[in-house]
N, C-alpha and C positions, 0 to 999 in steps of 0.2 A: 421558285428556286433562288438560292442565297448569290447574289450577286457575285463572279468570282474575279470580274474584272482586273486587269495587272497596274490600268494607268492612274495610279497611284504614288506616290513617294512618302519614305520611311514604313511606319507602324500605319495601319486602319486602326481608327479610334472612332468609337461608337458613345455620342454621349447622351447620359438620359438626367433630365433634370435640368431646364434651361432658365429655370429666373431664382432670384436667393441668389445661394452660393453657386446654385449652377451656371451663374453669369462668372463667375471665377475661375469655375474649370474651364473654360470657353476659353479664356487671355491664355490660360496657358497652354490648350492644345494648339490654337493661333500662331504661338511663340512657337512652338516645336514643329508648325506647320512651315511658318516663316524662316527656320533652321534645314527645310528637305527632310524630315526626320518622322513627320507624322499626316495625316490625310484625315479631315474627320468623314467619313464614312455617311453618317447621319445621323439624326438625332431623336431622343422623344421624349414627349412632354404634353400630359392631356389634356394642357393646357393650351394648346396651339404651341404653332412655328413664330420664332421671333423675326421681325421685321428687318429688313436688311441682310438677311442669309443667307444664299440659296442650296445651302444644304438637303437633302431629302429629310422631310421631316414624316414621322409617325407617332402616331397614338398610344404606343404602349413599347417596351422591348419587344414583345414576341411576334410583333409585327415587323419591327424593324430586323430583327435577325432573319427574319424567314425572307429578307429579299436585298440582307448585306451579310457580308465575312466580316466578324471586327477582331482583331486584334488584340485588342483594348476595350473594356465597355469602363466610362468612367459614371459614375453615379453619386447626383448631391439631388435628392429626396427626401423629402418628412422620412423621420426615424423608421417608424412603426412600417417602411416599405422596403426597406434594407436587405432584409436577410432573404426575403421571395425574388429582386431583382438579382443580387451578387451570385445566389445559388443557380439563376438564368442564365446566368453570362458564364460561370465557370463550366454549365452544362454544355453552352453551347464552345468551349475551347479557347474562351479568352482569359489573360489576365483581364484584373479587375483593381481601378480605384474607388476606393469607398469612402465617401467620405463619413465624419467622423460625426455621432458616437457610430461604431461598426453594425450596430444591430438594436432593437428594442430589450433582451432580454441574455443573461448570463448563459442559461441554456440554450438561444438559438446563435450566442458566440462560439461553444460547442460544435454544435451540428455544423455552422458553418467553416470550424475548422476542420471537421471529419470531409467536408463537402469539397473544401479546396483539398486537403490529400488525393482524395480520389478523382480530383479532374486531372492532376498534375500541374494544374494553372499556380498563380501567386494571386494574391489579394494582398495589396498596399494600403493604410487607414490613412486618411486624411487632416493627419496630425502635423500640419505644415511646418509649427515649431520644431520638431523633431528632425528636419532637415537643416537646420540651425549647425553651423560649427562651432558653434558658443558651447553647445553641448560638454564636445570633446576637452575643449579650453574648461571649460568648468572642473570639472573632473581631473585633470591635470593641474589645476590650481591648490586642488580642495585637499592633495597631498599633506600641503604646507601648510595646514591651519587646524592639524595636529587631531586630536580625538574629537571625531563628530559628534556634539552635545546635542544639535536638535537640524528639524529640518520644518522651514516657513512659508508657509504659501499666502499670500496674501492679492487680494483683486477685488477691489473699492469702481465700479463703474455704474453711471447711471443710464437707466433704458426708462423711455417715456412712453404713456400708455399709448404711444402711435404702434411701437414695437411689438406690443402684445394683440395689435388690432390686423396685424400685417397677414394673417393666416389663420384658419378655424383651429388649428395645433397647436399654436404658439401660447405658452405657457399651460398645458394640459398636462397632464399624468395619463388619461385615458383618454380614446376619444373611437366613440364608433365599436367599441369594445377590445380597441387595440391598445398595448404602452406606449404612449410618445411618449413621456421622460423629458421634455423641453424646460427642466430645472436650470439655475444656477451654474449646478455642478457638471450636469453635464450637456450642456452644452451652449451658452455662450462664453464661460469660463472654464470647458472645460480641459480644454489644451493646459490649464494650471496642475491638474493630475500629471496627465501625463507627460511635462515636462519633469515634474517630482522622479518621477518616477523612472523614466532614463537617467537621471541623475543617477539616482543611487542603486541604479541596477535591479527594480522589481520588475519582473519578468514571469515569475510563475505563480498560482496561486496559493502555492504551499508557503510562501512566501509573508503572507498574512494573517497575522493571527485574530484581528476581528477588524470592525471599521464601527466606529462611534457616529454618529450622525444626531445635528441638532438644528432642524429645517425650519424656516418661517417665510411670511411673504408680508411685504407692506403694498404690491400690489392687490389689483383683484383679481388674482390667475390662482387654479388649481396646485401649481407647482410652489421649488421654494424661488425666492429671489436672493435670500439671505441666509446663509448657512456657514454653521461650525461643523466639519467634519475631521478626525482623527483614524487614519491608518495607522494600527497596532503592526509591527513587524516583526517575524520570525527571529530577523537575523540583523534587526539594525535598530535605532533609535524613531523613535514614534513620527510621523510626517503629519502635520497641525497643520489647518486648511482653513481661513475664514475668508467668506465671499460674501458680495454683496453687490446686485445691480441699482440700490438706492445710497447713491451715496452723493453726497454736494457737488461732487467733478466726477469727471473722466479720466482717470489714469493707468497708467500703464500696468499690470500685475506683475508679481516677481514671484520668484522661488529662492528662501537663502538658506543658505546651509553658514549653520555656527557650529565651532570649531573651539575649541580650550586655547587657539593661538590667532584665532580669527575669524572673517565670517567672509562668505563671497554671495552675492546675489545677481542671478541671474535677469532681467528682463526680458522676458521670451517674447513677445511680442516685436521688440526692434534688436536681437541678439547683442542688446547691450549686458557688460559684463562689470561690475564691482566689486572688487577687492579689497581686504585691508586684514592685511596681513602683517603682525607684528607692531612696526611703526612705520610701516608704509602702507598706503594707500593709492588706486591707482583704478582707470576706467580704460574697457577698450572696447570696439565692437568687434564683430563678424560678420561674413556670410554668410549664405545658406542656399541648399540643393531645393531647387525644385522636385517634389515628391514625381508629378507626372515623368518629368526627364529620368527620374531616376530608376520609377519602375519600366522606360525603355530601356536602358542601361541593362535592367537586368536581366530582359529579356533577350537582350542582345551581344551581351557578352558576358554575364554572370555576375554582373557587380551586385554584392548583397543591399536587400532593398533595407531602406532606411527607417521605416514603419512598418514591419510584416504583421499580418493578425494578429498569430502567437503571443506578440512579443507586447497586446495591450490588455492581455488578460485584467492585468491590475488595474485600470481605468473602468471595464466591464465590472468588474470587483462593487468600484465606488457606483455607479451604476445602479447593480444590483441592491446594493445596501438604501438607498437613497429611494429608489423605487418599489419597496416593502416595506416602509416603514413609514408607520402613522403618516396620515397625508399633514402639511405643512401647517403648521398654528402661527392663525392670525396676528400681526403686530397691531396693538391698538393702536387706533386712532389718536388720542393725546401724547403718542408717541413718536410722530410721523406729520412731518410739514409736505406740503404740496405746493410746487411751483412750478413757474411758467404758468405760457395762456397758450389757447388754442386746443391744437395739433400733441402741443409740444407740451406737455402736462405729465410733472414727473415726483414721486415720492424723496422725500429724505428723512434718514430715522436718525431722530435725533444723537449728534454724538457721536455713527457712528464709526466716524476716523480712531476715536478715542477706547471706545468696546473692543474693535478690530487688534488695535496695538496691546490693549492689555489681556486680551486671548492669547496672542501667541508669543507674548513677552513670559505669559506666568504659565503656557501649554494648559489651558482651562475654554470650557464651552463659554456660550453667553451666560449659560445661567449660573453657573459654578464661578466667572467671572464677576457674578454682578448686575448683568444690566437688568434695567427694571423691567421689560418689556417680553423678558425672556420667561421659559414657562416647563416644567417637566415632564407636559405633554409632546413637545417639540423631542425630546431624547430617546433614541433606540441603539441599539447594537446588535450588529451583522456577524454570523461567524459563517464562513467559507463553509461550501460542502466539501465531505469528503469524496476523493477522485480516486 
């Protein structure tokens, strides 16, 4: 029987997924625990209990709910385990964080938003950017830089082949006959969608009218690492996306929106915010809500959550487009330096600071831009089901 004990303080929070990112969601139920505000309950991970906890640890969720109440179940998991754990916790009458991407597949973003209706639970995505109040400042700037001509996404970072050694998933498309999805797009850059995307208010799928996609990899992973992707819109000017985990440095990614009177770019990552507007120019930052705080908030007195499912369809969207289309085509070799030693052994394709900028200076792919390296095997187009 489920534990219904009282001596507790705040929320029961049940977390599953304890190393990765689930070492993340840890600092902040700690934080909220450190506030009076949350209890973690217990946690699981079939990997073992981490050392130094003394948390009750279990081997699965349905172990663990069958001898705790949670409140909360927060869950950072390999993709392809997502939609079977959230639809557990909302059965069993918790809200739910998820982190991000929400699910392996467009149709089980579906199911599992008919699944949360019917628990009456919330499910919060793990789109920490999103608690940013650079957001809101964005959007309030973007008034002033007169008819939106385009919108930029851009995220130049380099991942060395330790990264892709770190998990049997990491960098898969399939594995075991499931979708991981552990591209590019979505998911070490993919918080760069989804920040596009509260931007300019895409919210529902009718919203898009196709997604272009043009995926490569200069590592040796199934996935892409480097990708030109274009979301066509309904009801706005096109959002142009080049990523890349082989690039010479580490930098920070932006989202800009240009303007006939200006352009502002976001840094999502440090809610830094750039302007230049007319013949001013000017930089400022922000804060930002912690997502777990926020979905106690809502739970406790109604504050609207700041990531709800619904509200990622269109990151699902790019997702889906990206995980049905042709698998990734190879960058050659004569194309692509390799550095570092050891450990630390990492690709750079030639140039590509310079491909990157005239992508989304001219709104063209790599190959329609130019690069040598690019191929029209790599090119598909996604069109949205009808709902």
């Amino acid at each position: 029987m489920a534990d219904r004990g009282s001596d507790v303080s705040g929320v029961r929070v049940a977390q599953v997924g304890l190393r990765g990112f689930g070492a993340e969601h840890l600092k902040r139920v700690d934080r909220l625990a450190a506030m009076g505000r949350a209890t973690l309950v217990a946690a699981a991970d079939p990997a073992g209990p981490l050392e130094g906890r003394d948390e009750p640890w279990y081997a699965s969720l349905t172990e663990l709910l069958a001898a705790h109440e949670a409140d909360i179940v927060t869950i950072a998991t390999p993709i392809g385990t997502h939609y079977a754990l959230a639809c557990e916790a909302l059965a069993a009458g918790a809200d739910v964080l998820l982190e991000k991407p929400p699910v392996a597949s467009l149709d089980d973003f579906f199911a599992l938003l008919e699944a949360e209706k019917a628990s009456g639970r919330s499910v919060q995505i793990g789109f920490q950017a999103l608690g940013s109040d650079a957001l809101a400042r964005v959007r309030e700037l973007a008034a002033q830089i007169g008819e939106l001509t385009s919108v930029r996404v851009w995220g130049q970072w380099l991942r060395d082949n330790g990264y892709y050694a770190r998990a049997r998933w990491a960098g898969k498309r399939m594995l075991d006959g499931q979708r991981v999805a552990d591209g590019v797009c979505t998911n070490p850059l993919a918080h760069s969608f989804a920040s596009a995307f509260a931007l300019v208010g895409l919210e529902r799928i009718d919203q898009i009218e196709a997604i272009e996609t043009e995926l490569y990899h200069a590592h040796d992973i199934e996935a892409d690492d480097t990708s030109w992707v274009r979301i066509r819109r309904t009801d706005g000017v096109p959002i142009d996306v080049s990523l890349t985990l082989c690039g010479p440095t580490h930098i920070e990614p932006t989202v800009t929106l240009v303007g006939t009177k200006g352009r502002i770019t976001l840094t999502y990552t440090t809610d830094e915010i750039a302007a230049e507007i007319g013949p001013d120019s000017y930089m400022e930052g922000t804060g930002r809500t912690d997502l777990l705080e926020n979905l106690v908030d809502h739970r406790e007195s109604g504050v609207p959550l700041l990531v709800p499912l619904a509200a990622t369809v269109g990151f699902m969207a790019v997702l889906e487009a990206t995980q049905t289309a042709p698998d990734p085509v190879a960058i050659g070799a004569e194309h692509v330096d390799w550095l570092g030693a050891g450990d630390f052994v990492y690709p750079v394709i030639h140039d590509i600071d310079g491909w990157q900028s005239r992508c989304l200076e001219e709104g063209k792919g790599y190959l329609d831009a130019g690069a040598p390296w690019a191929s029209p095997a790599a090119k598909a187009t996604w069109l949205p089901p009808a709902r």
